[in-house]
C-alpha positions in Angstrom: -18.2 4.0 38.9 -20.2 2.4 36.2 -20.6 5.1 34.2 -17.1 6.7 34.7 -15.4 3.9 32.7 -18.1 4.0 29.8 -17.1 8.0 29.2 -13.3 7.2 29.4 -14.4 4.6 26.8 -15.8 7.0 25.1 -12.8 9.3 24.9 -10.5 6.1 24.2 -12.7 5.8 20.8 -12.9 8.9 19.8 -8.9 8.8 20.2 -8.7 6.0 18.2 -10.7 7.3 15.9 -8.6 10.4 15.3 -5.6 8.1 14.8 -6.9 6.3 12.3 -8.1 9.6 10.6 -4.6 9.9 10.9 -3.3 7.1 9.3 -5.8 7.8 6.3 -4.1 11.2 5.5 -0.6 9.3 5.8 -1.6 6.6 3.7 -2.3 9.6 0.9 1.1 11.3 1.6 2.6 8.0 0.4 0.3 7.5 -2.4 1.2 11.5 -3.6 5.0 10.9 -3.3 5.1 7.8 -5.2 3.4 10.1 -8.2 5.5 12.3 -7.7 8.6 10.3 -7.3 7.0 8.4 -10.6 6.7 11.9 -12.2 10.2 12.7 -11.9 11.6 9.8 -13.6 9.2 9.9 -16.4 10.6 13.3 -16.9 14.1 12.3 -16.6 14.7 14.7 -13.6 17.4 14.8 -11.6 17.7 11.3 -9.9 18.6 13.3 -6.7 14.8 14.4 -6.3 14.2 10.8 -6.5 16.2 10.4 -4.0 14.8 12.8 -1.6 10.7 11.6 -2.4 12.3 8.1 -1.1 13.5 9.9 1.8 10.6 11.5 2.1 8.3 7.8 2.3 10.7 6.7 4.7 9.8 9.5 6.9 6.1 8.4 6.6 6.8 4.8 7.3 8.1 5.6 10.4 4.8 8.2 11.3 2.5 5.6 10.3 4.5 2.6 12.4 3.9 5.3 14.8 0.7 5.5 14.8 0.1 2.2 14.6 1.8 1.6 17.8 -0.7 4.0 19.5 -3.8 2.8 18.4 -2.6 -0.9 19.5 -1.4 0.3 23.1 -4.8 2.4 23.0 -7.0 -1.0 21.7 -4.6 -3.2 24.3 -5.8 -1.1 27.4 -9.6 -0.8 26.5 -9.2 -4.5 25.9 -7.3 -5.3 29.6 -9.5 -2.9 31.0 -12.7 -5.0 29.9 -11.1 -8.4 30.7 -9.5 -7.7 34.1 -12.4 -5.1 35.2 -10.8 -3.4 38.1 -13.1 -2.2 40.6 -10.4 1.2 40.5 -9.8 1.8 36.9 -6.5 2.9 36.5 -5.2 6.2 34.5 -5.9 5.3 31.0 -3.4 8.0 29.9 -0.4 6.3 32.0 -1.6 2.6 30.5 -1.5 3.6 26.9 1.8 5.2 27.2 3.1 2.2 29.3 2.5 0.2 26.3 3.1 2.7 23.8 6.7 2.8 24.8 7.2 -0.7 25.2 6.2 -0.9 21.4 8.2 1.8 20.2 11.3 -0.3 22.1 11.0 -2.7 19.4 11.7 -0.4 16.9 14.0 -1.5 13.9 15.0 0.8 11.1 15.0 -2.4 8.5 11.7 -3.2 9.4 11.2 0.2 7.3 12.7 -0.8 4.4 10.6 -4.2 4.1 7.0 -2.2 5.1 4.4 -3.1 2.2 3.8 0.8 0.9 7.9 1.6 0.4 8.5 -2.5 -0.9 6.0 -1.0 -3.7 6.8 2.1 -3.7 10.5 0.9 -4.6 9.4 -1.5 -6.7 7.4 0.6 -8.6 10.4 3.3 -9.4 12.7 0.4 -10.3 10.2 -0.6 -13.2 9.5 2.8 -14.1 13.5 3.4 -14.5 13.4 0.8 -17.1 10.6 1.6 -18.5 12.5 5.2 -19.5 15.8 3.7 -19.8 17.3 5.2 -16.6 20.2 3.4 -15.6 19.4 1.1 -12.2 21.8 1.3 -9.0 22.9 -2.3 -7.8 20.5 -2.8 -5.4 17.7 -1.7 -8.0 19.6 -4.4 -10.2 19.5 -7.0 -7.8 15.6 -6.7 -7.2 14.8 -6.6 -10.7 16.3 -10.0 -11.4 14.5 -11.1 -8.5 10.8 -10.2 -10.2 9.3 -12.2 -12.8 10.5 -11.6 -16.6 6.4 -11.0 -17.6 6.1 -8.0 -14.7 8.7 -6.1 -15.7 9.2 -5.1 -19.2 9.6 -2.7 -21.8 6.5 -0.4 -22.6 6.0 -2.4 -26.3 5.9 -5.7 -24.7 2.7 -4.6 -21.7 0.1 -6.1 -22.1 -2.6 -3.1 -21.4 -5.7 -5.4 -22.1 -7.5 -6.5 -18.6 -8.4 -10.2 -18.8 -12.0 -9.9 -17.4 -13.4 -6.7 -19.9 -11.0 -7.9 -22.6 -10.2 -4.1 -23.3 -7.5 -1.8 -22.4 -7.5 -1.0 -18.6 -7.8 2.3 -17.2 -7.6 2.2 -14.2 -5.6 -1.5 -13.4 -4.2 -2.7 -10.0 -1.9 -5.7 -9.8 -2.1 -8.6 -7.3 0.3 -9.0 -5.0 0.3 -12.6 -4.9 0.4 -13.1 -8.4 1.7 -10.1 -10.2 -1.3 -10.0 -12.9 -3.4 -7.0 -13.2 -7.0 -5.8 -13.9 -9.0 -3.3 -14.3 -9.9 -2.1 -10.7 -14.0 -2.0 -11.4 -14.1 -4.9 -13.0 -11.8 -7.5 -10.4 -13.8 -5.8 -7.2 -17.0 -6.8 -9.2 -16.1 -10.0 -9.7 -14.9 -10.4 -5.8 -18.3 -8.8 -4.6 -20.2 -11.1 -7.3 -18.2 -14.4 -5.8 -19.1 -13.2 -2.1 -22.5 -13.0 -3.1 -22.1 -17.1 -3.9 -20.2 -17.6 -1.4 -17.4 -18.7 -3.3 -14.2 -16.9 -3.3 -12.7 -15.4 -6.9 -10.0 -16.5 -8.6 -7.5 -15.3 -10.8 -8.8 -14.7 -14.1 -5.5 -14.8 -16.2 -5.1 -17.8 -18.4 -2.8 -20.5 -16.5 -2.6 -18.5 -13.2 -3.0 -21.1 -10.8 -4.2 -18.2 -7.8 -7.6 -19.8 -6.8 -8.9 -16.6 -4.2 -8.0 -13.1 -5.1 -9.2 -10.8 -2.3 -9.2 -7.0 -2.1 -6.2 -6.8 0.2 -4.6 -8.6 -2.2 -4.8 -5.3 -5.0 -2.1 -2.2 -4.6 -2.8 0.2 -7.9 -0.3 -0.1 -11.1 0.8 3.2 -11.5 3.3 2.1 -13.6 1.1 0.2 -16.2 -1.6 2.9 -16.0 1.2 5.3 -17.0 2.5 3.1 -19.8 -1.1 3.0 -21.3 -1.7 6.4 -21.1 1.7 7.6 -22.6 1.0 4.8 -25.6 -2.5 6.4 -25.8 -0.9 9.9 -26.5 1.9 8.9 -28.6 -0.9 7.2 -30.7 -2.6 10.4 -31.2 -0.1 12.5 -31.8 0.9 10.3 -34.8 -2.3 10.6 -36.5 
């Protein structure tokens, strides 16, 4: 019946909107133990701890690839279901599973290591060790020679000033494609401003040759905003 399939439609979107609810709160675990994994080594804690907040985002990879899976299988059988139109609609339960499992087949444990939040997240530690001066494991080594000279550096050589306000960012996010930063207000302006033209934004830095900058494009720079700040108090403890 008709109206049968539009309430298990129903259901199938309030289920996907729960997973996605979902994948918000894990998205926020992951931001929390990078600060806290950032926090730590900025302290000088034990290294161990590090260790364990890095186990602890690989544990929330593997919940969000998780839930990812479901809410394709669950967006794959609303969509079969709409293009095939049985006249008997099958057990939507049984479908999403069906294709839940087959997803979760293709599971690989290095696919972990290269998911976008940990790459940061890793990334992100490996600058903050030098930043502090704690000594780097090979593979920390490695990736470090691998990043461009002007992204990692020592705290005296960041450049804190954003290049679209001209003043000392509070708040900055890097792009991914480029590695500059800028304040976070002041690059989304700009984006919304170029949308409004039709036109796409570009990257303001001098000689950056990264002609659209989008707002998938910008993870935050804990790492800079943490450099600023700790210049900031040092500066006013010396007055």
């Amino acid at each position: 019946m008709p109206g049968g399939s539009t309430v298990s439609f129903n259901g199938m979107n309030s289920c996907l909107s729960s997973l996605k609810t979902c994948q918000s709160f894990i998205n926020s675990g992951m931001d929390i133990t990078t600060k806290v994994a950032l926090d730590l080594v900025e302290n000088h804690n034990d290294m161990e701890e590090v260790d364990e907040m890095e186990k602890v985002m690989l544990e929330y990879v593997a919940m969000s690839r998780e839930v990812s899976h479901y809410v394709q299988a669950v967006e794959e059988t609303v969509n079969q279901i709409k293009r095939e139109k049985p006249e008997n609609v099958p057990d939507l339960k049984d479908l999403v599973r069906e294709k839940f499992t087959a997803l979760e087949r293709t599971n690989d444990d290095l696919e972990l290591q290269r998911n976008e939040k940990f790459a940061l997240f890793k990334e992100q530690l490996t600058q903050m060790k030098t930043q502090f001066g704690v000594q780097l494991d090979a593979g920390e080594s490695e990736a470090l020679e691998q990043v461009d000279e002007d992204l990692v550096v020592t705290q005296s050589q960041l450049n804190f000033i954003c290049p679209i306000t001209q003043v000392e960012m509070k708040k900055p996010v890097r792009n991914k494609n480029c590695g500059h930063s800028y304040e976070e207000s002041a690059i989304l302006g700009m984006i919304a401003h170029k949308e409004n033209q039709k036109k796409k934004a570009f990257c303001p830095q001098i000689g950056c040759n990264n002609v659209e900058v989008k707002r998938s494009d910008l993870v935050p720079n804990e790492v800079l905003k943490r450099a600023i700040d700790h210049q900031n108090q040092h500066s006013q403890s010396a007055r």
